[in-house]
NUNU-206355 format. One line per field, with one value per residue (C-alpha): residue in one letter; x negated, y, z. Coordinates in steps of 0.05 Angstrom, whole numbers, plus 5000, padded with zeros to 4 digits. Layout:
// residues N
type <- c(a_...)
X <- c(X_...)
Y <- c(Y_...)
Z <- c(Z_...)
***
This chain:
// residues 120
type <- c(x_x_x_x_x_x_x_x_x_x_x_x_x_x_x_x_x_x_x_x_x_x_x_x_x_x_x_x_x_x_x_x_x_x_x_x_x_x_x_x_x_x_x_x_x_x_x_x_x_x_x_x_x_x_x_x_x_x_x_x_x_x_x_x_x_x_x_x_x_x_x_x_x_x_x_x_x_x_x_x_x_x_x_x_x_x_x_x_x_x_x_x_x_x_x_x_x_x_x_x_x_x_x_x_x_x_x_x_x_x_x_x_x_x_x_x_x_x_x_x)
X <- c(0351_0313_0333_0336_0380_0430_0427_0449_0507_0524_0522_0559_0605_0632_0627_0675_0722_0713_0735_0788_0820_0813_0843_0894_0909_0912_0970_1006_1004_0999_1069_1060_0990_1014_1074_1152_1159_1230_1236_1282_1338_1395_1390_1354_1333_1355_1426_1490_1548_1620_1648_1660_1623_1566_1549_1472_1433_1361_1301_1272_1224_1204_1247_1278_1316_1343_1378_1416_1425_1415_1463_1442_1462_1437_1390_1383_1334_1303_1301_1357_1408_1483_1525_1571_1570_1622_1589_1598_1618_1549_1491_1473_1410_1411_1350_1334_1275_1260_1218_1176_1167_1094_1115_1103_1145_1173_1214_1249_1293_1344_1374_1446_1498_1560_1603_1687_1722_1781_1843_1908)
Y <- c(1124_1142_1146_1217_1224_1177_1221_1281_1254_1228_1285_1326_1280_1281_1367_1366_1317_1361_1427_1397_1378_1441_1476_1426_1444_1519_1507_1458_1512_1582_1609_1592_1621_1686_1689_1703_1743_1781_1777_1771_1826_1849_1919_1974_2030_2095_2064_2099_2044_2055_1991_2008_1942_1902_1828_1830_1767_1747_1708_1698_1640_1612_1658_1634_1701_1751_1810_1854_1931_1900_1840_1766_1728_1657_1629_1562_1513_1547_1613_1637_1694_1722_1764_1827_1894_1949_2015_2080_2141_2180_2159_2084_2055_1977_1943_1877_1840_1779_1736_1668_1627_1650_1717_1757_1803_1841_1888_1928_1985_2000_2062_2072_2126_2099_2148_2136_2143_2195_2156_2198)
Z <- c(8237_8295_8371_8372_8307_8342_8399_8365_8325_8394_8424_8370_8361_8438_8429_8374_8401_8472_8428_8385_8459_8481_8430_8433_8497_8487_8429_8473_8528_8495_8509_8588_8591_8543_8586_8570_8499_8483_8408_8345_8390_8339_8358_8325_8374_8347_8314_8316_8324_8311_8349_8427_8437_8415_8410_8435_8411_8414_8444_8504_8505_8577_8612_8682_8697_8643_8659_8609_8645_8707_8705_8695_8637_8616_8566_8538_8530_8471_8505_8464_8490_8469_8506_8492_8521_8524_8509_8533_8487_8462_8478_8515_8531_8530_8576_8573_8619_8628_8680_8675_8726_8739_8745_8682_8655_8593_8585_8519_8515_8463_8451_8415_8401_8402_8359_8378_8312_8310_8324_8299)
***
């Protein structure tokens, strides 16, 4: 093999184990460079609940601050969220944001009906 052959698979070599550690380092670090991500919420925007309240559940990975119509509640280490809310009679909108600690944002919306039963 000649001296420029070995340079080559030298260089290659040092290039693919440069890109296998940077795409390393992107999966390691996705969710803090994507930011914070509110998923797998119980509700269905749209529903029409008979109960006067409802158990609100879900994930917020990487959040520092969560707020559920305005008030704080707490996460845990995995991100993960439960709290109940009373709701109104008609119609309720349930708003949920969250905040990492670089600043991003999201934010979802949830719109029930709570429908009071006729008590006799």
């Amino acid at each position: 093999m000649n001296q420029n052959a070995k340079k080559i698979v030298k260089i290659a070599g040092f290039s693919i184990f440069f890109v296998l550690i940077i795409f390393y380092a992107f999966f390691v670090s996705k969710d803090l460079i994507l930011g914070v991500k509110i998923k797998n919420v119980n509700l269905i925007d749209g529903a029409t609940v008979a109960e006067s309240t409802i158990k609100v559940i879900g994930n917020a990975r990487n959040a520092i601050n969560l707020t559920l119509n305005g008030r704080e509640i707490s996460v845990d280490e995995q991100g993960n969220f439960d709290e109940t809310i009373a709701l109104l009679p008609e119609y309720n909108i349930i708003n949920i944001k969250a905040r990492d600690k670089f600043g991003y944002m999201d934010e979802k919306n949830y719109k029930l009906i709570y429908e009071a039963g006729n008590a006799f």
